[in-house]
PLY file of the C-alpha trace (Angstrom):
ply
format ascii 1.0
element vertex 444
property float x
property float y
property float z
element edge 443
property int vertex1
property int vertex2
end_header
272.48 100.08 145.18
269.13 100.48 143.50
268.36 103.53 140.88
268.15 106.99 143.07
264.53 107.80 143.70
262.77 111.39 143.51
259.99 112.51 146.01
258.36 115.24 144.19
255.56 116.99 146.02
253.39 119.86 144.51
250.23 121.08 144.76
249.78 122.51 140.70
249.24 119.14 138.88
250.40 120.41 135.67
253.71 121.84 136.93
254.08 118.54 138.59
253.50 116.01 136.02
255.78 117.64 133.65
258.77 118.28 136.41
258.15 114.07 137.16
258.96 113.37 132.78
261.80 115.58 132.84
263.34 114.08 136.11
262.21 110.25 134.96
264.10 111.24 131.44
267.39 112.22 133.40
267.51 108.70 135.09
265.69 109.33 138.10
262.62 106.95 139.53
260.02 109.65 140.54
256.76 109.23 142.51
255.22 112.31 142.56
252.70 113.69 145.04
249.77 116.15 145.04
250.45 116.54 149.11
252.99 116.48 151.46
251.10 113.30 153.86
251.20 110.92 151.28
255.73 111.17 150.53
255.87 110.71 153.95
255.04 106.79 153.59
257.54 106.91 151.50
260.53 107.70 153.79
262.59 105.78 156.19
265.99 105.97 157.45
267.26 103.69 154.58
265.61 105.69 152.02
267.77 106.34 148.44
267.26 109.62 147.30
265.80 112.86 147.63
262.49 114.72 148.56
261.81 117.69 146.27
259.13 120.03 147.99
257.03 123.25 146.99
257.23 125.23 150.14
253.62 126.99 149.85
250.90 123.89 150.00
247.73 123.87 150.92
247.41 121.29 154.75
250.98 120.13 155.49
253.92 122.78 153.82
256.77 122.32 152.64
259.01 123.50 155.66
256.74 121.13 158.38
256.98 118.21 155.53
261.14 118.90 156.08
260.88 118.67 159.77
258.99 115.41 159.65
261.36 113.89 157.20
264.48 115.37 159.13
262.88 113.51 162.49
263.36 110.13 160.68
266.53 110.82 158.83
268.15 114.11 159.23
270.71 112.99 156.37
267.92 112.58 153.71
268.51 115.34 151.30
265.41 117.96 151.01
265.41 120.25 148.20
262.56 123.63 148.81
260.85 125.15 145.95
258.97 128.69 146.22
257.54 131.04 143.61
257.53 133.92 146.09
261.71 134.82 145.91
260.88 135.09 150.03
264.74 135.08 150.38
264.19 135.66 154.02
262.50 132.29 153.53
265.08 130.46 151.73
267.40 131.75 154.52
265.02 129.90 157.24
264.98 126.85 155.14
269.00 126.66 154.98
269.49 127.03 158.61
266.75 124.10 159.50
268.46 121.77 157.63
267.32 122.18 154.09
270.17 120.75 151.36
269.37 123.46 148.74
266.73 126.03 147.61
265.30 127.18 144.33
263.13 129.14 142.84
260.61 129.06 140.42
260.51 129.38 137.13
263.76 127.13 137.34
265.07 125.05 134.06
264.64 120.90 134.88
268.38 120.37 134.27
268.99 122.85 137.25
266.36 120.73 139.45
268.17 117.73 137.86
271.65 118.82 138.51
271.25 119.30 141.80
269.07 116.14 142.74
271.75 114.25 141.18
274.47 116.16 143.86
272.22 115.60 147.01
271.53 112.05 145.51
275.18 111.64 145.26
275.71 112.71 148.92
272.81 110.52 150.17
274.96 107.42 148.73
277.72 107.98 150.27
275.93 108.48 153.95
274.49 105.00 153.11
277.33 103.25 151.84
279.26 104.64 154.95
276.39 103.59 157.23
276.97 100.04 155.98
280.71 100.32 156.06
280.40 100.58 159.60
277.71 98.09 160.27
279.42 95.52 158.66
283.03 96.41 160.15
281.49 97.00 163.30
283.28 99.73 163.71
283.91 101.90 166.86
285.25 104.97 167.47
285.70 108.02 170.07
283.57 110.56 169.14
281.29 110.25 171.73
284.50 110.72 174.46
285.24 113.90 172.37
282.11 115.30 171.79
280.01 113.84 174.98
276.40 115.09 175.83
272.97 112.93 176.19
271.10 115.63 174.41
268.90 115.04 171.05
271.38 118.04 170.02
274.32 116.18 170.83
273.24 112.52 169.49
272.50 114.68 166.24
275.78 116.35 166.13
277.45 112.96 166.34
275.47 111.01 164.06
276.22 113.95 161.55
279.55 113.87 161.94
280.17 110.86 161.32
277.80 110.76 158.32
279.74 113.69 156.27
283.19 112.22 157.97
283.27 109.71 155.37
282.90 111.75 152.72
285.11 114.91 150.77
282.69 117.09 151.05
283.75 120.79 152.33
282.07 121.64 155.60
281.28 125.01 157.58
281.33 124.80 161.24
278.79 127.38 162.81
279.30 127.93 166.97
279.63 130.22 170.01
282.82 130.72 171.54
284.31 127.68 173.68
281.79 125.09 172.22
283.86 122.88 170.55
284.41 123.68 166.84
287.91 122.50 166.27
287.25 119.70 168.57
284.24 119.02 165.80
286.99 119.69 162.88
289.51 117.24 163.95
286.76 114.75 163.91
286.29 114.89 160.67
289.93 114.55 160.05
290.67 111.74 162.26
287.13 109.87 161.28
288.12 110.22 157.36
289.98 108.31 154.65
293.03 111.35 154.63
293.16 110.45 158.71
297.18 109.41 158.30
297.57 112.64 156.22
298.51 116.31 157.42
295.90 118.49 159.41
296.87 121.94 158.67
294.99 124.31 161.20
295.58 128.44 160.04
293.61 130.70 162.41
292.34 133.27 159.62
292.34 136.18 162.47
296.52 135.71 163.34
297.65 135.95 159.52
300.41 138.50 159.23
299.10 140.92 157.24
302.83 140.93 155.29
303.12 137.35 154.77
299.75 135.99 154.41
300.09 134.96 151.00
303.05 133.98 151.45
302.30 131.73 154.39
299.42 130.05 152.81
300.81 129.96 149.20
304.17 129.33 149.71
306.83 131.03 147.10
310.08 130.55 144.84
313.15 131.79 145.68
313.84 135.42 144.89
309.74 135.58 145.34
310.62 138.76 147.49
313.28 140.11 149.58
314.85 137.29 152.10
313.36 134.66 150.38
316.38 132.91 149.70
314.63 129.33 148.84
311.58 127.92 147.56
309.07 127.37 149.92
305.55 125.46 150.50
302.78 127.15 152.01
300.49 125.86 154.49
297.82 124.14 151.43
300.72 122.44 150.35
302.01 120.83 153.18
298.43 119.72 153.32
298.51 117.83 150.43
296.33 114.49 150.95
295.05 115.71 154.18
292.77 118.60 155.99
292.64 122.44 155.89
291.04 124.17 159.07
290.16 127.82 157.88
289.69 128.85 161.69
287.20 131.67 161.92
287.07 132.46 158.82
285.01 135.25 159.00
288.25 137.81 160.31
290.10 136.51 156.63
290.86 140.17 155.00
288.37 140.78 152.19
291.22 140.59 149.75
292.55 137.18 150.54
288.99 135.74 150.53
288.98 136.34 146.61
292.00 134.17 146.20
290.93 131.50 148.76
287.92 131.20 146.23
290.39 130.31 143.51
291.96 127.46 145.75
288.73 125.91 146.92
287.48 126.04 143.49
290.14 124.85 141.13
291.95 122.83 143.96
295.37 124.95 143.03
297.65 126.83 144.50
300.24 128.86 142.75
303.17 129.72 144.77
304.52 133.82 145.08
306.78 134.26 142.17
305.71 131.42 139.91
303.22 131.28 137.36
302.87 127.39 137.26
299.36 126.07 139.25
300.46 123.14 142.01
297.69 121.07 142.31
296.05 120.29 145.45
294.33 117.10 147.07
292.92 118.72 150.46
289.65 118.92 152.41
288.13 121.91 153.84
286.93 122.46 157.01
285.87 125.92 157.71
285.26 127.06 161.51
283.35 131.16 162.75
281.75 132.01 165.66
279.88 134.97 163.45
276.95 134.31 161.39
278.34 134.17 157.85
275.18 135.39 156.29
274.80 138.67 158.02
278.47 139.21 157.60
277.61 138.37 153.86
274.75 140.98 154.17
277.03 143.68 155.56
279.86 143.12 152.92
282.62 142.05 155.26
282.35 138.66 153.94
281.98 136.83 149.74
278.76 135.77 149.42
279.94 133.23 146.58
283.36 132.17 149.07
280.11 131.60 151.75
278.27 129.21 149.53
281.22 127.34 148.41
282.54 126.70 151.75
278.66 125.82 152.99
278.71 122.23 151.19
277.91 120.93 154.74
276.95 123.40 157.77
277.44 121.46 161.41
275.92 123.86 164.45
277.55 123.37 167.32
275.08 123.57 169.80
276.03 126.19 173.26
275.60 124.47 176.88
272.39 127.15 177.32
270.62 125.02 174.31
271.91 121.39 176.44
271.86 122.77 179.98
271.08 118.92 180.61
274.19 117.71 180.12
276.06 119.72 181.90
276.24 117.50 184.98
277.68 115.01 182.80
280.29 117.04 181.32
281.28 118.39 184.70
282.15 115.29 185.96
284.21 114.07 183.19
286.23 117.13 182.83
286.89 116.32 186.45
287.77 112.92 186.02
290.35 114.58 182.77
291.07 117.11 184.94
292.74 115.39 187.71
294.98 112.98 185.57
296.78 115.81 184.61
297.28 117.21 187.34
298.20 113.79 189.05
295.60 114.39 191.93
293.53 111.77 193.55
290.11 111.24 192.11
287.90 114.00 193.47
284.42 113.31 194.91
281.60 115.66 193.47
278.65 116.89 195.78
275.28 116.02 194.03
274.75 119.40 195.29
277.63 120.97 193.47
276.59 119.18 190.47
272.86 120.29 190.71
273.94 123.90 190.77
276.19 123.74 188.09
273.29 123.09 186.04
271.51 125.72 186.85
274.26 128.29 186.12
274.82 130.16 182.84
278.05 129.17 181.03
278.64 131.96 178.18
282.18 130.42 177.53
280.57 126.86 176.86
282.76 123.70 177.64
285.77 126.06 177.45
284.63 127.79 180.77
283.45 124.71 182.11
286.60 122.79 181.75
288.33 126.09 183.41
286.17 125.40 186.48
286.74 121.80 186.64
290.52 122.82 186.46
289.91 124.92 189.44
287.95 122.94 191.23
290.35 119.76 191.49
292.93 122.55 192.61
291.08 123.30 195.40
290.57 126.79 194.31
286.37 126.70 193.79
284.78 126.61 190.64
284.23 130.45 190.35
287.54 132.83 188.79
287.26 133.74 192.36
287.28 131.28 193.98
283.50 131.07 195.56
281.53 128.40 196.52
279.19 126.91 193.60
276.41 125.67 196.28
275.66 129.57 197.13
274.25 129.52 200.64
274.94 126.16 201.90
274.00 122.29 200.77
270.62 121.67 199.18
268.18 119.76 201.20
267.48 116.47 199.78
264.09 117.83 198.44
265.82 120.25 196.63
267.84 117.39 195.30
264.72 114.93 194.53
262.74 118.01 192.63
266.32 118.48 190.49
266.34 115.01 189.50
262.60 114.44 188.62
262.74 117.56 187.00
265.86 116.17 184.66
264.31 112.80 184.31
260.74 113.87 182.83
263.20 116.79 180.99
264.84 113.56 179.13
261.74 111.50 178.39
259.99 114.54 176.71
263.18 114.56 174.52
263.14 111.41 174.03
259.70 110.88 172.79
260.16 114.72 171.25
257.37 116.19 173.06
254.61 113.05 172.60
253.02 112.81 175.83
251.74 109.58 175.88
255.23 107.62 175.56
256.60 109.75 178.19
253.62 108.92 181.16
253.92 104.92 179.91
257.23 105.32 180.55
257.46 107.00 183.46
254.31 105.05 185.22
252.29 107.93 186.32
249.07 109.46 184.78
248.60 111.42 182.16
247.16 114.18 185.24
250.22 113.48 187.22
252.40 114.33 184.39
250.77 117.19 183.60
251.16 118.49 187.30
254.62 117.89 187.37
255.17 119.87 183.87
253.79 122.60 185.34
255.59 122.51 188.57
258.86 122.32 186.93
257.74 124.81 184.20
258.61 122.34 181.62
257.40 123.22 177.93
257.37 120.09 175.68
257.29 122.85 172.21
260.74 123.83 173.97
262.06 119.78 174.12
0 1
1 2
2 3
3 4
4 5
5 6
6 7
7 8
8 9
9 10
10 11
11 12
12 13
13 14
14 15
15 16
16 17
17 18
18 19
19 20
20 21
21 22
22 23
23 24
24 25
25 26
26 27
27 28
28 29
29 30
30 31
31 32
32 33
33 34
34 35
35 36
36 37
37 38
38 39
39 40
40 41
41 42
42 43
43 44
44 45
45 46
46 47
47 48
48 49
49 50
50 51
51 52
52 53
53 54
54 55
55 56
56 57
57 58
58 59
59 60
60 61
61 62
62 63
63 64
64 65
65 66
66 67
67 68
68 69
69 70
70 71
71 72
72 73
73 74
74 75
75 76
76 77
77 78
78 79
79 80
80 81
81 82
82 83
83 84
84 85
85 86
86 87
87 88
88 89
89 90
90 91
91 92
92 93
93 94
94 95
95 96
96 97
97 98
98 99
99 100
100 101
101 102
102 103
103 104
104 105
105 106
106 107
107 108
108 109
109 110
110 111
111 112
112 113
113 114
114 115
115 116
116 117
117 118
118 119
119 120
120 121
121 122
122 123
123 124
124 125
125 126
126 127
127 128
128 129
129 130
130 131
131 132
132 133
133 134
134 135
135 136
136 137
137 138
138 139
139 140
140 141
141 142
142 143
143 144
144 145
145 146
146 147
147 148
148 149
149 150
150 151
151 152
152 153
153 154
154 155
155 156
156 157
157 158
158 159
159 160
160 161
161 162
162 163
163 164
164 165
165 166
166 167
167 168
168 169
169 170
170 171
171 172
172 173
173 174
174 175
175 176
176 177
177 178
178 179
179 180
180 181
181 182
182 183
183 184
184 185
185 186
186 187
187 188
188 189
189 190
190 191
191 192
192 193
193 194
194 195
195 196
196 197
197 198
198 199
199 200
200 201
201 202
202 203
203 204
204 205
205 206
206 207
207 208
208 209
209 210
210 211
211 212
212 213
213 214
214 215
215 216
216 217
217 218
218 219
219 220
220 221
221 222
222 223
223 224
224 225
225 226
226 227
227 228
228 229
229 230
230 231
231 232
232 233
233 234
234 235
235 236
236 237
237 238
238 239
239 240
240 241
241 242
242 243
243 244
244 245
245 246
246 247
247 248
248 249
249 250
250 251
251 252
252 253
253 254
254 255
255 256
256 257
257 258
258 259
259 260
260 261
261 262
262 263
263 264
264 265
265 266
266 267
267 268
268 269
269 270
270 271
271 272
272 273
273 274
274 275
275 276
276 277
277 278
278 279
279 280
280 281
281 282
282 283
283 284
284 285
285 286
286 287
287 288
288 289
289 290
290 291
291 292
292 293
293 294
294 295
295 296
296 297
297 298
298 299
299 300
300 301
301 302
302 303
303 304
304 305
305 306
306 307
307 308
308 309
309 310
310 311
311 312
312 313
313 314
314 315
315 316
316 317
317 318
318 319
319 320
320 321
321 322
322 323
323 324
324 325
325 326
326 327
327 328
328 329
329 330
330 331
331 332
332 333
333 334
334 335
335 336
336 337
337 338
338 339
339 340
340 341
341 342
342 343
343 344
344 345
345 346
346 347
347 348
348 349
349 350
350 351
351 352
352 353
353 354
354 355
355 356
356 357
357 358
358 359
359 360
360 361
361 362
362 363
363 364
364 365
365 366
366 367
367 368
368 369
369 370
370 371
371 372
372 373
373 374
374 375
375 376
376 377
377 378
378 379
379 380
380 381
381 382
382 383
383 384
384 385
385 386
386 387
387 388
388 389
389 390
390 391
391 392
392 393
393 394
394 395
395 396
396 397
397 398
398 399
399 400
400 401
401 402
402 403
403 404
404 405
405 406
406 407
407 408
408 409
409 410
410 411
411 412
412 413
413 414
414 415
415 416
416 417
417 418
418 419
419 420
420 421
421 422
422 423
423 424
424 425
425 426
426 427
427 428
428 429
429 430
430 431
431 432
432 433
433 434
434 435
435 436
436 437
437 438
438 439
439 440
440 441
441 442
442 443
């Protein structure tokens, strides 16, 4: 694979040339860039490297130049630069996607240390992109993680980008939506697939025994410990660590979970000799890390050594559109275990599924597909989904069209003119039917 290449795009010349020498002199190819239109030419979904951006540019900034480059290749690495210390800013930047932040004045071996990490990551996405290619490789991710969504197709193409790789990852997402579904993934997808996956749900640790659960011990450790004893990173060994919901870990233990992940050792209760470890870490919570970093339940430097990778899980209200989908195959699941028949689903049922709020995600979803091959409704109660009786088949038609225009706008994220070519109507007729359906494309 060819030299790793540096997009560098700043406004202040001077700052600019000399951050292009000092990158060039630490093995990097650099093309630097007074503005943010011209590195776009420069970036495609094979591209080898990373894009190093000022944030605060006159015309296109830095965060719009991220969300153009993340539309073509939301793997590409892109590094955000500020002189402002707008740490509410930096926060922003993190959560849309950006691989790092820093601020000026910054030393070049900094910028060059960690364009030389995301440059490292970006050859590994590549190499496993060709892996596959040439293997042809398949694989059921889409069966565990289904949805038609851009959010979904994201998710998955993520996935199985930072699968491939050892890289630690955080798993951001609401209750029920599918974060140690997401976990296992990773597991299953990567080169330690044969080896142990060690789930430990951080918020059922016995306070008494925690350390010794995770840690293991020698004999004589404590009381009753009559034998030596691996903990749960141990038996682990060569395989994957789920730290579910990390967030409820006791303040305490968090310190000497930052020893682990750090030095990749464990030292058992009672001995002073390290054990070292050869494990992954996959790190699940349904609370935002940063504001529990913010309100001191929760390290900040455990946070950004477990945030290597972030993967949001997205809730059904953010892919309401595939919830038809989903019904139906949790349905289909649904009644091979419970050895029924294959049960027929009312377009009507379906239709108003969709429109319904589902604050437990696929967890309550799956519930009322449970329920609903029972016979018992799809409601804890019991009640009929359709409300007051079937739909009438203009009902029906508007819910369709309504879901088909939905997709194309997707699709074609927002661009109008795809979406009426591809639909066959007018521009005018589109337009109507936007506004009938109250369809936003800034929302799609």
């Amino acid at each position: 694979m060819s030299a790793p290449v540096v997009l560098l795009v700043d406004d202040e010349e001077e700052l600019r040339r000399s951050t292009a020498q000092s990158l060039d002199l630490s093995g990097f190819v650099v093309r630097d860039f007074a503005s943010a239109e011209r590195a776009l030419d420069f970036v495609s979904p094979g591209f080898n490297g990373v894009l190093v951006s000022d944030i605060r540019m006159p015309g296109m900034d830095g965060m719009t130049l991220m969300a153009h480059v993340r539309d073509i290749d939301p793997d590409i690495p892109v590094i955000l630069v500020t002189g402002h210390g707008d740490v509410q800013l930096a926060v922003k930047a993190m959560r849309e996607g950006a691989y790092d932040f820093m601020e000026k004045p910054f030393t070049t071996q900094q910028l060059a240390d960690m364009a030389a990490r995301a440059t490292d990551r970006r050859r590994l996405v590549l190499e496993n992109r060709l892996l596959r290619a040439a293997a042809g490789k398949r694989d059921d991710l889409e069966a565990r993680l289904p949805g038609r969504t851009q959010a979904m197709i994201d998710l998955r193409y993520r996935l199985r980008a930072v699968a491939a790789t050892d890289a630690d990852v955080l798993i951001i997402g609401d209750t029920g939506t599918g974060k140690e579904v997401a976990a296992r993934a990773l597991h299953d997808l990567s080169g330690r697939a044969s080896s142990p996956f060690v789930a430990i749900n951080c918020a059922a640790l016995p306070d008494t025994l925690i350390e010794s659960e995770l840690f293991g011990h020698e004999a004589g450790a404590f009381p009753g410990a009559l034998r030596a004893r691996f903990g749960k990173f141990e038996h682990a060994r060569g395989g994957t660590v789920l730290l579910d919901e990390i967030g409820s870990m006791p303040i305490d233990l968090q310190a000497k979970l930052l020893r682990v992940i750090q030095d990749r050792a464990v030292t058992r209760l009672g001995s002073n000799d390290a054990v070292q470890l050869d494990v992954r870490f996959v790190a699940t919570s349904k609370a935002d890390l940063e504001a529990e970093v913010a309100a001191g339940r929760f390290r900040a430097d455990l946070f950004y050594r477990l945030n290597v990778v972030t993967l949001r899980m997205p809730s059904l209200a953010a892919r309401r559109d595939d919830v038809p989908l989903l019904f139906l195959q949790l349905v289909t699941e649904a009644a091979g275990r419970y050895r029924r028949e294959a049960v027929e689903v009312p377009p009507s049922v379906v239709a108003a599924l969709a429109r319904r709020d589902w604050p437990g995600n696929v967890r309550e979803l799956r519930n009322a597909a449970d329920r609903y091959v029972l016979g018992l409704g799809a409601t804890p109660a019991g009640e009929a989904i359709v409300g007051q009786g079937e739909e009438k088949l203009a009902e029906r038609v508007a819910e369709f069209e309504r879901g088909v225009i939905a997709s194309a706008l997707r699709a074609h994220r927002g661009s109008l003119k795809p979406v009426y070519e591809s639909l066959g109507i007018s521009r005018k007729t589109l337009y109507e039917k936007m506004q009938k359906y109250g369809l936003d494309k800034a929302d799609l």
